[in-house]
N, CA, C and O atoms as a DFTB+ gen file, in Angstrom:
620 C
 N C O
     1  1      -0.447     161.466      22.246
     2  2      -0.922     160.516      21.264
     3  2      -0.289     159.160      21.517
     4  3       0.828     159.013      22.012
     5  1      -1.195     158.066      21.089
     6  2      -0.401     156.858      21.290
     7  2      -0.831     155.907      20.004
     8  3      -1.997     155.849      19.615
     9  1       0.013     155.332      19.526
    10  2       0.387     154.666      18.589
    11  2       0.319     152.712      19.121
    12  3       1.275     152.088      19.583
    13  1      -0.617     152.340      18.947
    14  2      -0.875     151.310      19.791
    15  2      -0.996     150.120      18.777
    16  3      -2.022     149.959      18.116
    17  1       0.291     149.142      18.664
    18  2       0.284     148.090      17.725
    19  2      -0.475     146.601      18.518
    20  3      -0.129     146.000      19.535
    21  1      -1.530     146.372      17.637
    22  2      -2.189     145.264      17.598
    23  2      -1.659     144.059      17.092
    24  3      -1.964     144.041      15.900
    25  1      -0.958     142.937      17.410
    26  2      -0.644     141.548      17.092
    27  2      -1.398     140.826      17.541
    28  3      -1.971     140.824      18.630
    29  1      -1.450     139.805      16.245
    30  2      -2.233     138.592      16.648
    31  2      -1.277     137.717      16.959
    32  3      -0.777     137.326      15.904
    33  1      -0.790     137.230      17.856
    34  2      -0.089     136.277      18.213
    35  2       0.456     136.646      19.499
    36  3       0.779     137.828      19.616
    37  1       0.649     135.767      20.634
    38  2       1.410     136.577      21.883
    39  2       3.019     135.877      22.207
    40  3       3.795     136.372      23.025
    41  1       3.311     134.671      21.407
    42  2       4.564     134.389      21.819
    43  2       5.513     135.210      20.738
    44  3       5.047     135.235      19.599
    45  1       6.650     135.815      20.914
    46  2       7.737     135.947      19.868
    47  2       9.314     135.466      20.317
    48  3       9.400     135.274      21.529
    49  1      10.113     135.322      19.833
    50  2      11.312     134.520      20.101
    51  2      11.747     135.681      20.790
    52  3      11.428     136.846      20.549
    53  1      12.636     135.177      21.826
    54  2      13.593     136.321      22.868
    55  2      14.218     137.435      22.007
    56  3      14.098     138.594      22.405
    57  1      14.895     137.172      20.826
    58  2      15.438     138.617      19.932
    59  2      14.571     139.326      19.328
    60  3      14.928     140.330      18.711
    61  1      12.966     138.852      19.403
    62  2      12.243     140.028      18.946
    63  2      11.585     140.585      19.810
    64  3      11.170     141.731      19.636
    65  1      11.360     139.928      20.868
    66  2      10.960     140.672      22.310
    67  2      12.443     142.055      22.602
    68  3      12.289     143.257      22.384
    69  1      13.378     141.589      22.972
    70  2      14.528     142.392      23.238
    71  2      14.609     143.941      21.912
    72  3      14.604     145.100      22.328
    73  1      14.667     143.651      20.593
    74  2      14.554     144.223      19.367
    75  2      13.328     145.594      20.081
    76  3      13.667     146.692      20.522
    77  1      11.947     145.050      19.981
    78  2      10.818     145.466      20.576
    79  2      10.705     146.438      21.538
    80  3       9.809     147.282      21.512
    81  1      11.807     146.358      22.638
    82  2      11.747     147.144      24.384
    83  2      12.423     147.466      23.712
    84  3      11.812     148.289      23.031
    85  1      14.061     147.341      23.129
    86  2      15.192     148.651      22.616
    87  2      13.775     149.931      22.112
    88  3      13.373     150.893      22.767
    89  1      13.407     149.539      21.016
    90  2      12.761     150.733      20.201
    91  2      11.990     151.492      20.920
    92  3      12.094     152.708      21.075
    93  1      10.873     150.472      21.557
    94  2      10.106     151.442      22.339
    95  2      10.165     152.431      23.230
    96  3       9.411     153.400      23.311
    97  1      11.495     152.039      24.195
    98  2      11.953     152.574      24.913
    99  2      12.416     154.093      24.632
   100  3      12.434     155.017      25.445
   101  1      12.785     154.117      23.270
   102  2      13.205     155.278      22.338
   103  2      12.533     156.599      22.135
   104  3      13.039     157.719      22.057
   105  1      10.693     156.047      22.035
   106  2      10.273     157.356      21.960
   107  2       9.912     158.668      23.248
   108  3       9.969     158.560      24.473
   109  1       9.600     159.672      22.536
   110  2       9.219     160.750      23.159
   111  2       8.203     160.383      23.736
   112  3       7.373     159.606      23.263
   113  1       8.144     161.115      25.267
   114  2       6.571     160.647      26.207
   115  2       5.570     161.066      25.582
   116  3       4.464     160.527      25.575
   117  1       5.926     162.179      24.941
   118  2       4.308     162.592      24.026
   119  2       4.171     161.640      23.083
   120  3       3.420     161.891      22.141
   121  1       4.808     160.457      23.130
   122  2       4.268     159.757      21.444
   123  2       4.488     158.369      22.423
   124  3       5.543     157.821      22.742
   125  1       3.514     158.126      22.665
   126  2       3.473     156.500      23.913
   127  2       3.732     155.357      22.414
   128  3       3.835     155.710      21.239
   129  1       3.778     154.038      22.942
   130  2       3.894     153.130      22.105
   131  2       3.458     152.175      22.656
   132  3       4.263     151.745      23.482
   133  1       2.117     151.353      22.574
   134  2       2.157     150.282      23.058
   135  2       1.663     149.009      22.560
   136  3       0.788     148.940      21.697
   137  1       2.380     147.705      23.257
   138  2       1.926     146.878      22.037
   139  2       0.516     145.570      22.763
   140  3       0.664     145.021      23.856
   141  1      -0.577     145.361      21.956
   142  2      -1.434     144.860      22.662
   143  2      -1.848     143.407      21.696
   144  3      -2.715     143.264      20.833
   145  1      -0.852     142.458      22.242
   146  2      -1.063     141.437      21.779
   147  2      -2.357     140.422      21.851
   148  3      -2.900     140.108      22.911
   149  1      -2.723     140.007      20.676
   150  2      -4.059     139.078      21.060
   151  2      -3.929     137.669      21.219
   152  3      -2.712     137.486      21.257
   153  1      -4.483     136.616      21.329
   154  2      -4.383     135.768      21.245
   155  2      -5.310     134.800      20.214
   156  3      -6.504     134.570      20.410
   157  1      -4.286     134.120      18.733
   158  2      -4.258     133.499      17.602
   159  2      -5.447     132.214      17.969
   160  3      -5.421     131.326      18.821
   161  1      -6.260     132.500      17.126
   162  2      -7.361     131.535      17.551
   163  2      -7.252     129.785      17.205
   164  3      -7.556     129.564      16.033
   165  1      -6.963     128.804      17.821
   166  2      -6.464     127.755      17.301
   167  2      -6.899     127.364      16.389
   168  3      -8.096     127.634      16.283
   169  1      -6.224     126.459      15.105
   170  2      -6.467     126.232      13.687
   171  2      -7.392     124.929      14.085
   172  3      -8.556     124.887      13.685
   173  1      -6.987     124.148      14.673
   174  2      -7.592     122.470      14.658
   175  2      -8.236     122.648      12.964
   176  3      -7.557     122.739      11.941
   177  1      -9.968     122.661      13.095
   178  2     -10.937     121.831      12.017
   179  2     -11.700     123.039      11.640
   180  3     -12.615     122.997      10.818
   181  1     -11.179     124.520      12.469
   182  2     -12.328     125.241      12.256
   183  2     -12.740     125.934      10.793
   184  3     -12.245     125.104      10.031
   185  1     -13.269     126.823      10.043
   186  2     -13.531     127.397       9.301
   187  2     -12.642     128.776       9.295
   188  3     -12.303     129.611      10.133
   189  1     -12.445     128.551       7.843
   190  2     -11.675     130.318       7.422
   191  2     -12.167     131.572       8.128
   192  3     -11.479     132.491       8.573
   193  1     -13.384     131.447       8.143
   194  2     -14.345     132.831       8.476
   195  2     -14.967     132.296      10.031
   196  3     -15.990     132.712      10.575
   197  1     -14.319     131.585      10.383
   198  2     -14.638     131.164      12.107
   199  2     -13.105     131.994      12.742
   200  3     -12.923     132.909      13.544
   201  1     -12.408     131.331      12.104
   202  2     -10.430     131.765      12.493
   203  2     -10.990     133.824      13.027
   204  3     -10.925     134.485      14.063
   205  1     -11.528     134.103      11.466
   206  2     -11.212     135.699      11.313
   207  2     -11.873     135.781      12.455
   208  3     -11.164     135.891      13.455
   209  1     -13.335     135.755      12.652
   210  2     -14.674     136.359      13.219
   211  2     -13.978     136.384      14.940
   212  3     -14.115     137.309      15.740
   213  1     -13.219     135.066      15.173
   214  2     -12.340     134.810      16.296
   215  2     -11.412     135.883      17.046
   216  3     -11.434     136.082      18.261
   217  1     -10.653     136.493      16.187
   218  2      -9.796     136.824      15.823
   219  2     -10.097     138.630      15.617
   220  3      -9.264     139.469      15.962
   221  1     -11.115     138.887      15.146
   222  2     -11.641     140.172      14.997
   223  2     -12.022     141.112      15.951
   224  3     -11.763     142.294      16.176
   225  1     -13.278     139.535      16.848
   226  2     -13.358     140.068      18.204
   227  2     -12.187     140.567      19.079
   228  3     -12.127     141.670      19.623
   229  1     -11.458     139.785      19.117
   230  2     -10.161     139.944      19.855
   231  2      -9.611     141.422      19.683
   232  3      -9.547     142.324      20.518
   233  1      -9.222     141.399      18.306
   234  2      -8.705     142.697      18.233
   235  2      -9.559     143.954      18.590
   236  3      -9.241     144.893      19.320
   237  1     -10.755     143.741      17.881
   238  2     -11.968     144.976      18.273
   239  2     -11.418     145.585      19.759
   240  3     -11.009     146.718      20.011
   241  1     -11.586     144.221      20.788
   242  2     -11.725     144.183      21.740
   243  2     -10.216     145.374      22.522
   244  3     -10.064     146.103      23.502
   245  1      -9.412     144.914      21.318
   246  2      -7.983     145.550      22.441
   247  2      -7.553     147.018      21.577
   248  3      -6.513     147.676      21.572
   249  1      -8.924     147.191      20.832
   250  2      -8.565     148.907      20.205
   251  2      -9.714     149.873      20.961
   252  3     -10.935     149.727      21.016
   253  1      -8.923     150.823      21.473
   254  2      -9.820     151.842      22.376
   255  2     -11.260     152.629      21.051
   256  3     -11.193     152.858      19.843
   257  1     -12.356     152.808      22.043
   258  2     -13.121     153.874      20.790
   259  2     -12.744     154.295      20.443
   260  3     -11.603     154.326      20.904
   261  1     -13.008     155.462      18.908
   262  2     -12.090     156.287      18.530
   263  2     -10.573     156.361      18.205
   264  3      -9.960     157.393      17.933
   265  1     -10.116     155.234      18.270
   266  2      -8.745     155.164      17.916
   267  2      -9.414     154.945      15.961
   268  3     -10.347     154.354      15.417
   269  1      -8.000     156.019      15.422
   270  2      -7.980     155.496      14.017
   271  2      -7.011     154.263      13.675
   272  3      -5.834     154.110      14.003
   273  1      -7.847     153.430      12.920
   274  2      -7.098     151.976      12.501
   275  2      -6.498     151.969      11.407
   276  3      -6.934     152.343      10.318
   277  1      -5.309     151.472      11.699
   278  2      -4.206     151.037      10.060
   279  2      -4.385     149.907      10.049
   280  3      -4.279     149.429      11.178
   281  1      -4.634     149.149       9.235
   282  2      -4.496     147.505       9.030
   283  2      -3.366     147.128       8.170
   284  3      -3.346     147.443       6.980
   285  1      -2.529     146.537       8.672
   286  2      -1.327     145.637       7.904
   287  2      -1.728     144.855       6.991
   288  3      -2.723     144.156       7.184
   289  1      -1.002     144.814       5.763
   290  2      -2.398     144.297       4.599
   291  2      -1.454     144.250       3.176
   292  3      -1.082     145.166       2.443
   293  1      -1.254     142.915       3.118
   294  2      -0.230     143.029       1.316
   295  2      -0.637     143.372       0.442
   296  3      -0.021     143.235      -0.614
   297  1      -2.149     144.115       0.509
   298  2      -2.963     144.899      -0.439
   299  2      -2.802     146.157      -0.258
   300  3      -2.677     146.980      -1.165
   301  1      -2.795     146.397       0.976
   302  2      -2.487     148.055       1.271
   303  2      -1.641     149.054       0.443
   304  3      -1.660     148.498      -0.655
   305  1      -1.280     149.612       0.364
   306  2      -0.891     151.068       0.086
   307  2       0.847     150.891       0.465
   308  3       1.388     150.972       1.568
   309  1       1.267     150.710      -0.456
   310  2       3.134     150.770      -0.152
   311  2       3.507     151.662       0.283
   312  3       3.006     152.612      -0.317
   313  1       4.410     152.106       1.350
   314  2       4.804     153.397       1.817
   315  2       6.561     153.546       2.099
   316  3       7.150     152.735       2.814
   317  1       7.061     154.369       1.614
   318  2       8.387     154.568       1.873
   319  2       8.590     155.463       3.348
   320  3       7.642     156.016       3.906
   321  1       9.829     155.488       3.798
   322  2       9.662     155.973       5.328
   323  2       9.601     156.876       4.909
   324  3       9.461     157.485       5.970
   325  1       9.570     157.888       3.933
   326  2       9.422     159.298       4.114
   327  2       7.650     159.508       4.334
   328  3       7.146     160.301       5.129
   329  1       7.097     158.825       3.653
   330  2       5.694     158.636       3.800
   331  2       5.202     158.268       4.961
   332  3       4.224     158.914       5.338
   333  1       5.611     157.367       5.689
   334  2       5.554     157.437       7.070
   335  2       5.741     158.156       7.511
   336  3       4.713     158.544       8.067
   337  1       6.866     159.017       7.786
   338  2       6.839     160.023       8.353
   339  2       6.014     161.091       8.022
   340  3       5.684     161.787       8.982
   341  1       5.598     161.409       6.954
   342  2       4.485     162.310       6.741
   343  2       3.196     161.784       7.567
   344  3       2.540     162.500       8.324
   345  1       2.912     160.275       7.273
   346  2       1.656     159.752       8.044
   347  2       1.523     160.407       9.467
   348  3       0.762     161.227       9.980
   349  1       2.685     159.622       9.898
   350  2       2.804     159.551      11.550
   351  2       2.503     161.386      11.926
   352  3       1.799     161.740      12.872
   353  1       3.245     162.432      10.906
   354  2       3.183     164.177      11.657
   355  2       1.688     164.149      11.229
   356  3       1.107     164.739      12.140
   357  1       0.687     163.724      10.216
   358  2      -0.871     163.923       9.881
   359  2      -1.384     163.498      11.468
   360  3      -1.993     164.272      12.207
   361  1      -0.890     161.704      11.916
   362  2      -1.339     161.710      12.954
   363  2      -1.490     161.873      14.148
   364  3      -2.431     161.622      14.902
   365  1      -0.287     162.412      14.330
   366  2       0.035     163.772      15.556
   367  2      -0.724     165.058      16.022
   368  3      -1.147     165.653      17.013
   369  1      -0.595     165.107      14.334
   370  2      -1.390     166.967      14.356
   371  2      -3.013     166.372      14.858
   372  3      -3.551     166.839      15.862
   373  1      -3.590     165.434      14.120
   374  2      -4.803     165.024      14.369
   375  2      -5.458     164.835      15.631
   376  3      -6.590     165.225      15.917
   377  1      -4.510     164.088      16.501
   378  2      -4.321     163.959      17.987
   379  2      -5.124     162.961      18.539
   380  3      -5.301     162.640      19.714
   381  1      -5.513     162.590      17.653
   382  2      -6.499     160.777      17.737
   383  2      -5.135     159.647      17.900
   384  3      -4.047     159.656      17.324
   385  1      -5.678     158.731      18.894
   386  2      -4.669     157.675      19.009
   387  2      -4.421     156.696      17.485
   388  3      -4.610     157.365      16.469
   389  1      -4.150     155.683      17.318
   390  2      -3.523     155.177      15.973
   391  2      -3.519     154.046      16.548
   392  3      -2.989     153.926      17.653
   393  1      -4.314     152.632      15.690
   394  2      -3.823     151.342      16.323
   395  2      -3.542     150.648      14.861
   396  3      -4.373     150.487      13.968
   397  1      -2.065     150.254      14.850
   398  2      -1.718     149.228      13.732
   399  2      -1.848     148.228      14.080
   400  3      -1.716     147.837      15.240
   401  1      -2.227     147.409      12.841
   402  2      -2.963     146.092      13.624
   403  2      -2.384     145.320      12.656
   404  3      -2.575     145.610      11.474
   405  1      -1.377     143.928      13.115
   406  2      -1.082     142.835      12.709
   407  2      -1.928     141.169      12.411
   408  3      -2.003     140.268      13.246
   409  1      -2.331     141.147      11.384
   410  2      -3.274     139.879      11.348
   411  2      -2.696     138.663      12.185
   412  3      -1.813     138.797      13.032
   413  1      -3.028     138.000      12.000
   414  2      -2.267     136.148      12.375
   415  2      -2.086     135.257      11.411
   416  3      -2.117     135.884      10.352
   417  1      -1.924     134.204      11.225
   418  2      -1.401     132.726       9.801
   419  2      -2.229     133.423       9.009
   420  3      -1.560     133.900       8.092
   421  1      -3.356     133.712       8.919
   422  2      -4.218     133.732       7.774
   423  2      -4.469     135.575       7.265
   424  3      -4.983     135.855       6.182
   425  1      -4.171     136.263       7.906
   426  2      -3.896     137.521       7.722
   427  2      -5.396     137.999       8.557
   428  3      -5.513     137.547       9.696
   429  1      -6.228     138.650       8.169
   430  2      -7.027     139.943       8.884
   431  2      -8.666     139.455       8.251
   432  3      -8.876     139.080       7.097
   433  1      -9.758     139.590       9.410
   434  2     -10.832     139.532       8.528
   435  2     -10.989     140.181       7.594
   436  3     -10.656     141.331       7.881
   437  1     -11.535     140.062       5.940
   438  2     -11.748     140.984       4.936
   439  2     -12.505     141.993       5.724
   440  3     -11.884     143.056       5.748
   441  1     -13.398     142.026       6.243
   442  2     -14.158     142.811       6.621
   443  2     -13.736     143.964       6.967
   444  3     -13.900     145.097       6.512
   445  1     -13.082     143.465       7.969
   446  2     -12.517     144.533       9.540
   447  2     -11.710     145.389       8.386
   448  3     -12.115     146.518       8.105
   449  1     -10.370     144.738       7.615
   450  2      -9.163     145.561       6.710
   451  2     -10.160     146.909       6.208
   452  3      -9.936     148.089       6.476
   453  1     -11.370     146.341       5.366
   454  2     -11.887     146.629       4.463
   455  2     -12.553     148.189       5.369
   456  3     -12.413     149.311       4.881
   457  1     -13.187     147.963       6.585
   458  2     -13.506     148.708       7.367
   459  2     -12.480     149.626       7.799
   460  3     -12.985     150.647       8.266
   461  1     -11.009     149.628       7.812
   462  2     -10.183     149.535       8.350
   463  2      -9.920     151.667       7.917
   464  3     -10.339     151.976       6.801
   465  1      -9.428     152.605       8.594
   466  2      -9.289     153.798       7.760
   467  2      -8.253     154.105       6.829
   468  3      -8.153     155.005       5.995
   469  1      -7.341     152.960       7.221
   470  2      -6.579     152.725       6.208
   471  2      -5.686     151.517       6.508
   472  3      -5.513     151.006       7.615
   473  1      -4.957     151.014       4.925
   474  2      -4.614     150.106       4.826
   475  2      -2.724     150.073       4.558
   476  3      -2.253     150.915       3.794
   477  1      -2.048     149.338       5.055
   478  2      -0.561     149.512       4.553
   479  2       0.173     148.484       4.544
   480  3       0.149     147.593       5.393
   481  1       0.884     148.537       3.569
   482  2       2.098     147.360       3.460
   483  2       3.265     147.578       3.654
   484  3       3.990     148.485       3.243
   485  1       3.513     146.482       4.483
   486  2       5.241     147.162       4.951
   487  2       6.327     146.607       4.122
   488  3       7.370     147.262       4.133
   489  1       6.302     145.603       3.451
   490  2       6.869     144.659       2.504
   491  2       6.274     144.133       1.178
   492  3       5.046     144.173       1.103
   493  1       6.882     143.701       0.238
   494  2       6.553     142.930      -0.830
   495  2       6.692     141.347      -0.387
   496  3       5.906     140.476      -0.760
   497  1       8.065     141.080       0.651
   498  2       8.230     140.189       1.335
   499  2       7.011     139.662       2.178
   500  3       6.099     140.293       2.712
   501  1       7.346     137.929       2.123
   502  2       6.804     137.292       3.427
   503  2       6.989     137.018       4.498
   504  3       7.504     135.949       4.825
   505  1       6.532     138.115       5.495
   506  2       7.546     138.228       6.824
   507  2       7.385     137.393       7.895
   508  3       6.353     136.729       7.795
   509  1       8.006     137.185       8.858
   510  2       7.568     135.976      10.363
   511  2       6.936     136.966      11.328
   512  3       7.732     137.467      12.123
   513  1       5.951     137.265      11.401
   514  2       5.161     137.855      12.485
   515  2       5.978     138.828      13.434
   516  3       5.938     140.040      13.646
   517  1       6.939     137.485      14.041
   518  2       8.019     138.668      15.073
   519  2       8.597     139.882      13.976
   520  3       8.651     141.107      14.091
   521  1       8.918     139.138      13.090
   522  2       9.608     139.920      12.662
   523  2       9.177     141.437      11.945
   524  3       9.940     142.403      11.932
   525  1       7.572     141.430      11.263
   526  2       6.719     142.017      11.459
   527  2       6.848     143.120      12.900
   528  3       7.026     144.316      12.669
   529  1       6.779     142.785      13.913
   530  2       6.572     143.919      14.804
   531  2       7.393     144.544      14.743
   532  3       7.167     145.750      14.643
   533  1       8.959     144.006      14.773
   534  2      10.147     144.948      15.194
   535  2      10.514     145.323      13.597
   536  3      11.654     145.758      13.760
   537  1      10.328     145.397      12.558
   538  2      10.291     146.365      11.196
   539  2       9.575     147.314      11.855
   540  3       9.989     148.449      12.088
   541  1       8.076     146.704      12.288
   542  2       7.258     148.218      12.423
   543  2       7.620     149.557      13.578
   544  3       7.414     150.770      13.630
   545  1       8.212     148.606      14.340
   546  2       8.143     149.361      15.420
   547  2       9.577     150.993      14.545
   548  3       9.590     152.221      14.457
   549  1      10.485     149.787      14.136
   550  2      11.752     150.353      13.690
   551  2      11.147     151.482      13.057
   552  3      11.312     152.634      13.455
   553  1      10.317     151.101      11.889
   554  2       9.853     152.310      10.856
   555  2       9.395     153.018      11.347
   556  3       9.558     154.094      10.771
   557  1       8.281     153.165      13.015
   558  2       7.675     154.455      13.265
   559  2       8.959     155.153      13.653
   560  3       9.285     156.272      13.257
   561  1       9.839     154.175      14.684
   562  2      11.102     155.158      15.492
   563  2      11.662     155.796      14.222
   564  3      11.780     157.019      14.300
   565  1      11.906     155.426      13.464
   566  2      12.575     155.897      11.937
   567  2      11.891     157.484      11.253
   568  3      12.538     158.431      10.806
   569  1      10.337     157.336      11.377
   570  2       9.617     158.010      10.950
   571  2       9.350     159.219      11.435
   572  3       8.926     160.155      10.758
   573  1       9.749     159.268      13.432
   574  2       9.538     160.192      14.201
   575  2      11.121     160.868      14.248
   576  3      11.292     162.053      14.536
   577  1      12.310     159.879      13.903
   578  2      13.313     160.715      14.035
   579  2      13.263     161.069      13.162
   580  3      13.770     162.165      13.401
   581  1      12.857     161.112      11.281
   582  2      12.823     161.788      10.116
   583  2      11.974     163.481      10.564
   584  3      12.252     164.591      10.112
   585  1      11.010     163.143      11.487
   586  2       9.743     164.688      12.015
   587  2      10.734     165.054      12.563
   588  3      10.806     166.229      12.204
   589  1      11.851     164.795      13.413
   590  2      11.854     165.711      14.843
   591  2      13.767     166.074      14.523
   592  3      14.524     166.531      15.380
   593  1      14.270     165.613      12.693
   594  2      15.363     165.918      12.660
   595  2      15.909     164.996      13.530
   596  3      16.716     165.724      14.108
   597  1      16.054     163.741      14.102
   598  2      17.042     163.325      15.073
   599  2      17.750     162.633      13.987
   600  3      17.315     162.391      12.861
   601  1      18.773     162.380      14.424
   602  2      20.277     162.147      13.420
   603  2      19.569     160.338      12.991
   604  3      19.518     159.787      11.891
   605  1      19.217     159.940      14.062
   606  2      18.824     158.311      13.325
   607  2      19.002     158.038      12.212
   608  3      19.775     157.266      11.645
   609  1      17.842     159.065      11.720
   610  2      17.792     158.414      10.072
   611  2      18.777     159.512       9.435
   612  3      18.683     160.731       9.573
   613  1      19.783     158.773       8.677
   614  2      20.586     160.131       7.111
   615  2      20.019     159.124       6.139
   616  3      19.722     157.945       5.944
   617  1      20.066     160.544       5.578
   618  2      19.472     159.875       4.301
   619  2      20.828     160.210       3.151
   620  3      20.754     159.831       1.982
């Protein structure tokens, strides 16, 4: 199974790139991780629903068929890591790949979220994008050592 995080944005500062390879590096080969950055459609003069439609394609574009979609979403569904970790063993057992998908400045087309099989919030906070990935990444590594008993997480 692979767990394949979607960002809209492709630059992040050197400590969240570094943050990023630590974690990934972490998981089990049966649980791949990869991250498929898009590129943030420039703001200049354009329209709200020009940005998304931009922006949608993109992502469409970098999620395999059949992958099930999480959309990152301050509307979504609050989840504590134990809930994650329940998510993540549902989407294991399931054996369909998983693409979490990070909006850009303006967050996610309504559409796509709305389309989306599900929706989640990782914060109440307003986070910096980088900083966004490496929470997420942290919470799946968090979520898979909660499944597999590894000492990572005490609770």
């Amino acid at each position: 199974m692979r767990l394949i995080i979607v960002a809209v944005g492709q630059r992040v500062p050197d400590w969240a790139q570094t943050a990023w390879d630590d974690y990934a590096k972490r998981f089990p080969h049966e649980l791949k991780v990869e991250l498929k950055a898009v590129k943030t459609e420039p703001r200049s003069s354009k329209t709200l629903e020009t940005l998304y439609a931009a922006e949608r394609t993109r992502i469409e574009a970098a999620i395999p068929k059949g992958t099930r979609i999480v959309a990152l979403d301050e509307r979504g569904t609050t989840v504590t890591t134990m809930a994650l970790a329940a998510k993540l063993k549902d989407w294991q057992l399931g054996g369909t790949d998983v693409a979490l998908v990070i909006g850009g400045p303006d967050g996610l087309d309504p559409a796509f979220r709305q389309a989306a099989h599900e929706r989640i919030r990782l914060s109440d906070l307003t986070l910096p994008h980088a900083m966004v990935r490496v929470l997420l990444i942290e919470q799946l590594y968090r979520a898979w050592s909660v499944n597999a008993n590894h000492p990572y997480h005490r609770e």
